[in-house]
C-alpha positions in Angstrom: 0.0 0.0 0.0 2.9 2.1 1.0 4.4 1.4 -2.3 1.1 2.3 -4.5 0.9 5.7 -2.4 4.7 6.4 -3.0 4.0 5.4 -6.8 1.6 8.1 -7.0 3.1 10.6 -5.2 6.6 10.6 -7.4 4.1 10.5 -10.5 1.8 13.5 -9.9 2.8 16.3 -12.1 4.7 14.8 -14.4 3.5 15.4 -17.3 1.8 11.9 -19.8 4.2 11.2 -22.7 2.7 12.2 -25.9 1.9 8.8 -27.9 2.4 8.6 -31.5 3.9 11.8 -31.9 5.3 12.7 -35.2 9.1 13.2 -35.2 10.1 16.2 -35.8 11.7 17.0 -39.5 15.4 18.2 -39.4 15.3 22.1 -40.6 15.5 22.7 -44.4 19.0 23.5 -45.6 18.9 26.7 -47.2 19.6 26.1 -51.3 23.5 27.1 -52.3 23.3 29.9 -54.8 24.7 29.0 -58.6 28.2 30.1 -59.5 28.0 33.4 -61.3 28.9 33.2 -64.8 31.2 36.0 -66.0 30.4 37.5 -68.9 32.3 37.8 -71.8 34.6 41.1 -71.8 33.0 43.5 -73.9 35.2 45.6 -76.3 34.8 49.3 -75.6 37.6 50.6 -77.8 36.6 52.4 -80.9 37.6 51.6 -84.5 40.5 54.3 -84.6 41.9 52.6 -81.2 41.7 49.3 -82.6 43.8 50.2 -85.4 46.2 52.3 -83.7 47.0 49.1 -81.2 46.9 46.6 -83.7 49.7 48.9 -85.5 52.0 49.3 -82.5 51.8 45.4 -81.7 53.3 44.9 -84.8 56.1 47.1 -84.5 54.7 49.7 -87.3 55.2 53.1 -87.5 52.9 55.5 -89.5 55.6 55.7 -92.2 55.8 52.1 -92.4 51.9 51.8 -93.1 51.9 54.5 -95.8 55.1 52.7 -97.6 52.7 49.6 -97.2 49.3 50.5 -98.4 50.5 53.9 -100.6 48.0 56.1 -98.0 49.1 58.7 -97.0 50.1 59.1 -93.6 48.0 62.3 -92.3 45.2 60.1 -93.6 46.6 57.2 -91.9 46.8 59.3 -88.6 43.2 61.4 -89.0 42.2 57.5 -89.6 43.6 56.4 -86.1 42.3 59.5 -84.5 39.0 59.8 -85.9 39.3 62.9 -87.4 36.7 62.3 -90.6 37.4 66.4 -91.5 41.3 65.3 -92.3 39.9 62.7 -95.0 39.1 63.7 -98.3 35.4 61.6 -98.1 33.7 58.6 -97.5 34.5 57.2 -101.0 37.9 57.5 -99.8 37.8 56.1 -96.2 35.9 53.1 -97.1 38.9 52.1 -99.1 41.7 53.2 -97.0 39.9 51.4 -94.0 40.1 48.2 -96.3 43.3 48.6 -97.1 44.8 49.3 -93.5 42.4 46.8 -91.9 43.9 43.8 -94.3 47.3 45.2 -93.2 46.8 44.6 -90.1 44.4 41.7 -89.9 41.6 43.2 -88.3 38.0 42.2 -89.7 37.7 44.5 -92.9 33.7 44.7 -93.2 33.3 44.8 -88.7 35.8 47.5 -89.1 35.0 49.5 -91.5 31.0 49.5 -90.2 32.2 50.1 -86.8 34.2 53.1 -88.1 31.4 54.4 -90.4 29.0 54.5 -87.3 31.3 56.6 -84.5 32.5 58.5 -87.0 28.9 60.0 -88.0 28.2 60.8 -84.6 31.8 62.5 -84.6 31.0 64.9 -87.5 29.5 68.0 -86.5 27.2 68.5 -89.5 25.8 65.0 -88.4 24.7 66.2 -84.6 21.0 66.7 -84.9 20.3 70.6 -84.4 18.3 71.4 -81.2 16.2 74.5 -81.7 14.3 76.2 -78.7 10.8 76.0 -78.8 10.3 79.8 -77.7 12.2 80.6 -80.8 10.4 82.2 -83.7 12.4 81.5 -87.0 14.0 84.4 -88.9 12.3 86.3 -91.6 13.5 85.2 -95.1 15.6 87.7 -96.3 14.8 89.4 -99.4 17.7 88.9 -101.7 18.2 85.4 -100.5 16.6 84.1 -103.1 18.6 86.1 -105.8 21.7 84.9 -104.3 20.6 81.6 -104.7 19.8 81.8 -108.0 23.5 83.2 -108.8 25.3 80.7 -107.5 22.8 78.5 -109.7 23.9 79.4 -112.2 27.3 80.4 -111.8 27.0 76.8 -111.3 25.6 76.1 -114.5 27.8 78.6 -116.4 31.0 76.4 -114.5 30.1 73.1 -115.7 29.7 74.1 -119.1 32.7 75.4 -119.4 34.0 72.3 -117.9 32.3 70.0 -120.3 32.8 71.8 -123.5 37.0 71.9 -122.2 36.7 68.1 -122.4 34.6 67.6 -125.7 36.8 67.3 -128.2 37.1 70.0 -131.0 35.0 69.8 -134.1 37.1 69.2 -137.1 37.4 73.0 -139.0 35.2 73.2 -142.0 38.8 73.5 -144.0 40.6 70.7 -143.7 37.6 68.6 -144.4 37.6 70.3 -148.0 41.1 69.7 -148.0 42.3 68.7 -152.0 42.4 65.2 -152.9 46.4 65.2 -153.4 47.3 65.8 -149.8 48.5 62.9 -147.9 45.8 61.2 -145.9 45.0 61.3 -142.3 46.3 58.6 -140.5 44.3 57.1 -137.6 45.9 57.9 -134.3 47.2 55.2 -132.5 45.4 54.5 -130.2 42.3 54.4 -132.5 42.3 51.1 -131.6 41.1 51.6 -127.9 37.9 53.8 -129.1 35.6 50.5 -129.0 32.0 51.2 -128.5 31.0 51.4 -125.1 28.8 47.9 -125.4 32.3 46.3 -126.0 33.7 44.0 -122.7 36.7 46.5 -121.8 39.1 44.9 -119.2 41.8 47.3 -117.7 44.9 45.2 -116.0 47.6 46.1 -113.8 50.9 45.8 -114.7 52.0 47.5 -111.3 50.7 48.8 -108.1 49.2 51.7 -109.2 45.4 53.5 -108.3 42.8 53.3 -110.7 39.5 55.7 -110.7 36.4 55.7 -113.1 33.6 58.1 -113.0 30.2 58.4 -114.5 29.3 61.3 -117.0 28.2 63.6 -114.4 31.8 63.3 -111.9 30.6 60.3 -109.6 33.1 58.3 -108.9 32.2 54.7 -109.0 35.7 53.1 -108.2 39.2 53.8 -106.6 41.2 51.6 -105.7 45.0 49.9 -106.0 45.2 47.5 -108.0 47.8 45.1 -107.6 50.1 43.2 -110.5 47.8 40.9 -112.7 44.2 42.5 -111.0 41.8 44.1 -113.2 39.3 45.9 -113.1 36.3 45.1 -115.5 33.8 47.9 -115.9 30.5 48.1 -117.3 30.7 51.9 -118.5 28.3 53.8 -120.1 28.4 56.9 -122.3 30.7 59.8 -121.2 32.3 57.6 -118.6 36.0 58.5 -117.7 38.8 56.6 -116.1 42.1 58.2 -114.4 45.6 56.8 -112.9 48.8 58.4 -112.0 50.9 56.8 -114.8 49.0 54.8 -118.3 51.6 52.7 -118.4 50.6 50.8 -115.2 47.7 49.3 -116.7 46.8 48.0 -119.9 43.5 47.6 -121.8 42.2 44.4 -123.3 38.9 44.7 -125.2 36.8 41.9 -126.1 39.4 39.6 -125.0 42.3 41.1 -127.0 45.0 43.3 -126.4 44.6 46.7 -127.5 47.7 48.8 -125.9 48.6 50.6 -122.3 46.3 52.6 -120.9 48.6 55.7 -121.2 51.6 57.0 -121.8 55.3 56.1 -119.2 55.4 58.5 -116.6 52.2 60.6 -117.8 49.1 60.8 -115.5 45.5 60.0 -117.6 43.1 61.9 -116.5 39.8 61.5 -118.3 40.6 58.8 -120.6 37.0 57.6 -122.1 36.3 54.4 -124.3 33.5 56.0 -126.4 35.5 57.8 -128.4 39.5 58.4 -129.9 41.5 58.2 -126.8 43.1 61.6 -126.3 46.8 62.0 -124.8 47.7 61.7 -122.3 48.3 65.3 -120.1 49.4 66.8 -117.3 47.2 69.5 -117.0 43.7 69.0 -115.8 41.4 70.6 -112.6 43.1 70.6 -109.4 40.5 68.5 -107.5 41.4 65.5 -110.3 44.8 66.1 -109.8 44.9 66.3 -106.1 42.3 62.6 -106.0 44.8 60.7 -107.5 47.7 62.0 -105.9 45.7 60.8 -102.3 45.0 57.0 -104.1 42.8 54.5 -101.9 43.0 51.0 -101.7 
């Protein structure tokens, strides 16, 4: 009895063990984050910088790329700098981009699109003008229009000048009533290269030398340097013109044949056309034809 009481007393207020309790779950580690993945560097440099580095981890100086690529080298600089004003134009660039890009081994067409873009948005006349709201615009000014329609046609008054300069002269009413008993003309020699313009006209190079063609109305539809055994085949039209530092670097095959050089040793042809007697080759011509081919692009 003593026992059962004693039993009792060490068990009161204890508290009943919980039967069929679930065990408790061990906590939830937390979830290790994924390596970050760097990303690939990002090139930041622009299109002059490019070539500038790419130049001086090949040991070249700018004399060394002008010897190489026959560009000059304050193009070669304004190129590195990304100075557009320095370069005679875009038809120019494009190929002395090419030209120095292959030099180097860059990517020609990246570079050359890479350059294209940064150097618009270098070009002041590119910069979008921002014009203040408030502002009223200015009055037309009365002898604007006159001035205008001077320059018209001093411009008009220029190019005909121009034109008629490179026509060749009519033959004088004279000598084509000359007597029977005179000699007769001979054919100039280089008759021969007057094809019609329908004819295939190939023009190779027989040394690295610049080449230039232009339509009838001055647009320049190639320059480049050609390089021994290139040609250049064109498709020209009426009144179209070609131009090089020295004929004899290139000579014309027509129709598949040989026909003669494209000018004379040591003489610059400037306006040489195909749809007509070739004339000689001179020295003097415009300035601005002078000064394109003395600046060739590749």
């Amino acid at each position: 009895m003593e026992a059962i009481l004693r039993q009792g007393v060490d068990g009161f207020g204890a508290e009943p063990e919980a039967v069929g309790a679930p065990e408790t779950a061990p906590a939830a580690q937390p979830a290790e984050a994924p390596a970050s993945v760097e990303a690939a560097p990002v090139d930041v440099r622009s299109a002059g910088e490019k070539l500038r580095q790419a130049r001086l981890a090949l040991g070249l100086s700018l004399e060394d790329v002008e010897r190489r690529t026959r560009v000059k080298r304050d193009f070669v600089e304004a190129l590195e700098e990304m100075d557009v004003k320095l370069l005679p134009g875009k038809a120019y660039a494009v190929p002395y981009l090419r030209s120095y890009a292959r030099l180097l081994a860059l990517p020609e067409d990246d570079l050359i699109a890479q350059y294209l873009r940064e150097a618009a948005l270098s070009r002041e006349d590119a910069r979008p003008q921002v014009r203040d709201p408030a502002s009223r615009p200015r009055g037309m000014r009365p002898w604007a229009p006159v001035m205008a329609l001077g320059v018209i046609a001093a411009s008009v008054v220029g190019w005909q000048a121009v034109r008629d300069a490179l026509m060749p002269e009519p033959i004088a009413a004279a000598e084509a009533a000359a007597p029977v008993a005179s000699a007769p003309a001979q054919a100039p020699p280089d008759a021969a290269l007057a094809p019609s313009y329908r004819s295939e006209i190939e023009i190779r190079a027989l040394a690295e030398a610049p080449l230039e063609a232009r339509g009838p109305d001055g647009t320049v539809y190639f320059h480049e340097i050609l390089q021994p055994g290139h040609a250049y085949r064109p498709d020209p039209g009426p009144g179209w013109t070609f131009h090089a530092l020295n004929g004899a670097h290139f000579e014309v095959w027509i129709d598949g044949v040989r026909s003669g050089l494209l000018g004379d040793e040591g003489k610059p042809v400037l306006g040489r056309r195909f749809d007509q007697p070739a004339p000689e080759a001179v020295a003097a011509t415009s300035p601005p034809a002078a000064a394109r081919l003395a600046a060739p692009a590749p």
